[in-house]
Legacy VTK file of the C-alpha trace (Angstrom):
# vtk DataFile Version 3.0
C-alpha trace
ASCII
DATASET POLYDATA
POINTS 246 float
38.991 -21.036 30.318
37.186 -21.990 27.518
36.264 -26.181 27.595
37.446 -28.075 24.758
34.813 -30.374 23.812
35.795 -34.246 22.851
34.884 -34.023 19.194
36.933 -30.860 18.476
39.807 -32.847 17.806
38.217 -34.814 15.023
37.480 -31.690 12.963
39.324 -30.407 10.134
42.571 -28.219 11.533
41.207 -25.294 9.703
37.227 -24.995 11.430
39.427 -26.394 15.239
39.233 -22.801 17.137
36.597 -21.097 15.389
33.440 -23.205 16.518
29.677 -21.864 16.376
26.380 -23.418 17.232
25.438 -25.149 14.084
29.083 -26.830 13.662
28.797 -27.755 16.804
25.735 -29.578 16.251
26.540 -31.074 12.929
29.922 -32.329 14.179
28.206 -34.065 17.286
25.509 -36.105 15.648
28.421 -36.841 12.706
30.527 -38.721 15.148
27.461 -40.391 16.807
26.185 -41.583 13.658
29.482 -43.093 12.813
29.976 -45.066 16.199
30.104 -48.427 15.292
26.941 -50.603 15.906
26.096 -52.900 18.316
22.875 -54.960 17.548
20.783 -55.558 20.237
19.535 -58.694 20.581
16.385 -60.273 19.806
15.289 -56.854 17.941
16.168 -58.100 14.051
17.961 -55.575 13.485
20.079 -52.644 14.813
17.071 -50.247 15.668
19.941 -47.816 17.845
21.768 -46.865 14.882
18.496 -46.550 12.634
17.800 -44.177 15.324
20.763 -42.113 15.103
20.410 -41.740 11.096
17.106 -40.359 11.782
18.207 -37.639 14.257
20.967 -36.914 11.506
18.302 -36.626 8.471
16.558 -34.682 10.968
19.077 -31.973 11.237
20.269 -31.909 7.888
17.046 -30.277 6.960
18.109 -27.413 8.413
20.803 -26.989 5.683
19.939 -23.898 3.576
18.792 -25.668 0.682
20.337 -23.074 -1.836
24.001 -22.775 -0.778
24.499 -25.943 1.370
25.780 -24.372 4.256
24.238 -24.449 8.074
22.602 -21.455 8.901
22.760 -20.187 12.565
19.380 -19.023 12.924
18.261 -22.808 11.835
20.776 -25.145 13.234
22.056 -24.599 16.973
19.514 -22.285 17.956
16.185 -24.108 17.976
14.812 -26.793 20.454
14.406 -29.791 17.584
18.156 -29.439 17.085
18.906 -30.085 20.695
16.521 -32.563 20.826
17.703 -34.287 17.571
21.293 -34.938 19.428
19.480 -36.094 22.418
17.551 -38.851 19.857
20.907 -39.493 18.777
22.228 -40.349 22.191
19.798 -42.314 23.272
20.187 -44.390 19.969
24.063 -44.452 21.123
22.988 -46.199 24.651
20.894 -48.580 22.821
24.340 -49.113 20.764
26.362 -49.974 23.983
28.410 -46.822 23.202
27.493 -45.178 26.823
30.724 -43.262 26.850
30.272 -41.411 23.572
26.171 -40.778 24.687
27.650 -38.888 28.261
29.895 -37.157 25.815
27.692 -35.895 23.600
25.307 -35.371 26.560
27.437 -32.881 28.650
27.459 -30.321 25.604
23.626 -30.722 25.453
23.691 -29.748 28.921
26.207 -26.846 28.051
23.634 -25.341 25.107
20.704 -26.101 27.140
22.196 -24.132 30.239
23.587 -21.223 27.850
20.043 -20.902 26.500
17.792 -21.228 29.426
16.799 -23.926 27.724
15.380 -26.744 30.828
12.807 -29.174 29.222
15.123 -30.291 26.503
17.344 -30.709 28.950
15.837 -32.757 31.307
14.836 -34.935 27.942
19.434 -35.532 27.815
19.288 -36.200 31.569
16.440 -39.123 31.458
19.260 -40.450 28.428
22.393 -39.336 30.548
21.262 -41.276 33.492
20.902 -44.461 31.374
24.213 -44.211 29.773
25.631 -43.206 33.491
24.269 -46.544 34.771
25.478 -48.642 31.712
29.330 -47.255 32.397
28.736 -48.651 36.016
28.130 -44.418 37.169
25.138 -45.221 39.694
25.590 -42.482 42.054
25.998 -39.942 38.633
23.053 -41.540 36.975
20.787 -41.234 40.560
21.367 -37.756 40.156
20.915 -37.292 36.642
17.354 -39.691 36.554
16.097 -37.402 39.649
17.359 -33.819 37.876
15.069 -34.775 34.939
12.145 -36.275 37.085
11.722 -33.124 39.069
11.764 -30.696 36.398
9.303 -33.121 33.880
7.325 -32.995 37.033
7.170 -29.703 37.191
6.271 -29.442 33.493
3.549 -32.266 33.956
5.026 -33.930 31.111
3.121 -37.085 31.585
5.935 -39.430 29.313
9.096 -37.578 30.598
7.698 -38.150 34.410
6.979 -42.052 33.939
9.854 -42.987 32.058
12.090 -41.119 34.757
10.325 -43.031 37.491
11.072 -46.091 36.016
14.881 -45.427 35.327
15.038 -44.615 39.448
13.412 -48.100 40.048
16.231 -49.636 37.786
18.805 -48.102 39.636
17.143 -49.027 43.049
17.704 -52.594 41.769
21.018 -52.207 40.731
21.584 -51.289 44.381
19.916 -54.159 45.541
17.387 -52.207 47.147
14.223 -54.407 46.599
11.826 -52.367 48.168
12.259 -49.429 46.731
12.488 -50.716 43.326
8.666 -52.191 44.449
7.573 -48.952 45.591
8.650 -47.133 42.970
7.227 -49.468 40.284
3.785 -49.135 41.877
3.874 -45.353 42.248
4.735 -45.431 38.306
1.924 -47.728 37.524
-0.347 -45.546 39.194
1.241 -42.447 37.638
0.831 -44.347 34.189
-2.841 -44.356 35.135
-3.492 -41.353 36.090
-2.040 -39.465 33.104
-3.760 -42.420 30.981
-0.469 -43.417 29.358
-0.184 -46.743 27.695
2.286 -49.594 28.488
5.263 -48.150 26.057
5.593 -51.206 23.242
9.283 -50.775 22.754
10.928 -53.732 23.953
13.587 -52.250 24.514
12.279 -49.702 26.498
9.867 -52.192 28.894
12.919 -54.575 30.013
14.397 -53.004 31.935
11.064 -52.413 34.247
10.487 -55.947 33.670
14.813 -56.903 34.634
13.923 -54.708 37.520
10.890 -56.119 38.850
12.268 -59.597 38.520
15.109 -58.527 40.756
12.907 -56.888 43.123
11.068 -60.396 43.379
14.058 -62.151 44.356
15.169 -59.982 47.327
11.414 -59.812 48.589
9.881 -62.719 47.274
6.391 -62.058 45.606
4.428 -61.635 48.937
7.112 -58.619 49.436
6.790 -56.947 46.393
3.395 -57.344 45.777
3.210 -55.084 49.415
5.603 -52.973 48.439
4.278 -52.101 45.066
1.134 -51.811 46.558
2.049 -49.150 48.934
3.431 -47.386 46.103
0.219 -47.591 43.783
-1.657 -46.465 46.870
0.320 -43.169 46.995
-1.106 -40.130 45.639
1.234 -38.350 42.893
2.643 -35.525 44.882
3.568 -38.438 47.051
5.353 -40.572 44.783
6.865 -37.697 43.790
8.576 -37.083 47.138
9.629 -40.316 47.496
11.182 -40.474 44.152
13.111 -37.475 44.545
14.366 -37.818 48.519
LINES 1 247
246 0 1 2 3 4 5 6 7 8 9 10 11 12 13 14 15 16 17 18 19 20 21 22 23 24 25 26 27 28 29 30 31 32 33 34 35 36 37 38 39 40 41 42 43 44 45 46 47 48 49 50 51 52 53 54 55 56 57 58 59 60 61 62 63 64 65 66 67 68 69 70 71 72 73 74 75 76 77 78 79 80 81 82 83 84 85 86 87 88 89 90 91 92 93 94 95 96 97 98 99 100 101 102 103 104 105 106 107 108 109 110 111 112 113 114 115 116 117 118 119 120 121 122 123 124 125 126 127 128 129 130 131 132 133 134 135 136 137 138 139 140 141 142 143 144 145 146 147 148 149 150 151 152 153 154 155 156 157 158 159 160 161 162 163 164 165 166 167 168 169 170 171 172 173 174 175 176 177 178 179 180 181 182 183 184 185 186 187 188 189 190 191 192 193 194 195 196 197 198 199 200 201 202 203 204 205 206 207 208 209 210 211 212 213 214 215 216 217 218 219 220 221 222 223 224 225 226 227 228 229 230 231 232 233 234 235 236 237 238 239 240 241 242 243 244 245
């Protein structure tokens, strides 16, 4: 039986039924764009919903310039498309609106899966996972943060990897597991070094490594962690990877 997504029933009664790829798309970053805002605080300004306007402009310049409409071949069929709702999503989280991110997220998975498509994908799971976790999902967004680890991994997408690493060190500390939060954060540092990434200057996207450790630090004390993150910096990558992912 064919799934009915969420948005369907927001579009016009005569398009409801008779759905392809680049409505799809349009109608899904439409209704992200128009979630209302939620600024973030301490950033001057709501940088989420800047975000999702982007992704939008992004995919309206796919519309064939001479008749208006979306063209199939150019909307719904290409990676930047996919990846333009997943931009949009993630602005969503930084919103607060973690319900309408999963949303949106579960018919990236969909296209991605009817495509073949798995990089992209595991870009929406890294997103999914963080929206999971904000609606209180932990054992959802475990699974979600370690789907898109393994297959960035397997990619060697440097970014994809450490950012993924980090999310499962969040969600150790969520659980209160203090050591593993440590370990984790160490085996990303090192990871960060190996691939010769940079400390990522979002603030937004260093606090929660930095809520994380802090948490960490309270359930081990600093003696703890600094093992424990230490053990984790010592492991090789292949390593870290395992431990990540078990």
């Amino acid at each position: 039986m064919e799934r009915n997504p969420w948005w369907r029933g927001n579009l016009p009664a005569e398009t409801s039924g008779r759905i392809g790829p680049e409505t799809e798309i349009r109608e899904l970053l439409k209704l992200l764009a128009a979630t209302s805002p939620v600024t973030a605080t301490g950033t001057g300004g709501d940088v989420g919903a800047g975000t999702s306007r982007i992704a939008v402009m992004a995919a309206e310049e796919r519309r064939d310039s001479s008749d208006g409409t979306w063209r199939a071949e150019l909307l719904g069929e290409r990676d930047g498309d996919l990846l333009a709702l997943v931009t949009a999503a993630m602005a969503a989280t930084w919103r607060g609106a973690f319900t309408e991110a999963v949303s949106v997220l579960e018919e990236v998975q969909r296209l991605c899966d009817a495509r073949g498509e798995r990089w992209t994908r595991a870009c929406g799971d890294y997103v999914l996972s963080i929206a999971q976790l904000g609606l209180g999902r932990v054992a959802e967004a475990t699974v979600s943060a370690r789907r898109s680890l393994d297959v960035k991994w397997r990619f060697r997408d440097a970014t994809g990897v450490a950012l993924a690493a980090d999310q499962l060190a969040v969600i150790a500390a969520v659980q209160g597991d203090g050591y593993r939060t440590a370990r984790l954060q160490g085996g990303g540092a090192r990871l960060r070094a190996v691939f010769g990434l940079r400390e990522f200057g979002s603030e937004g996207m260093s606090e929660p490594r930095t809520v994380a450790e802090r948490t960490a630090r309270q359930l081990l004390g600093d003696d703890g962690y600094d093992a424990a993150f230490a053990e984790g910096h010592d492991d090789d990558p292949d390593s870290t990877m395992a431990y990540a992912l078990g």
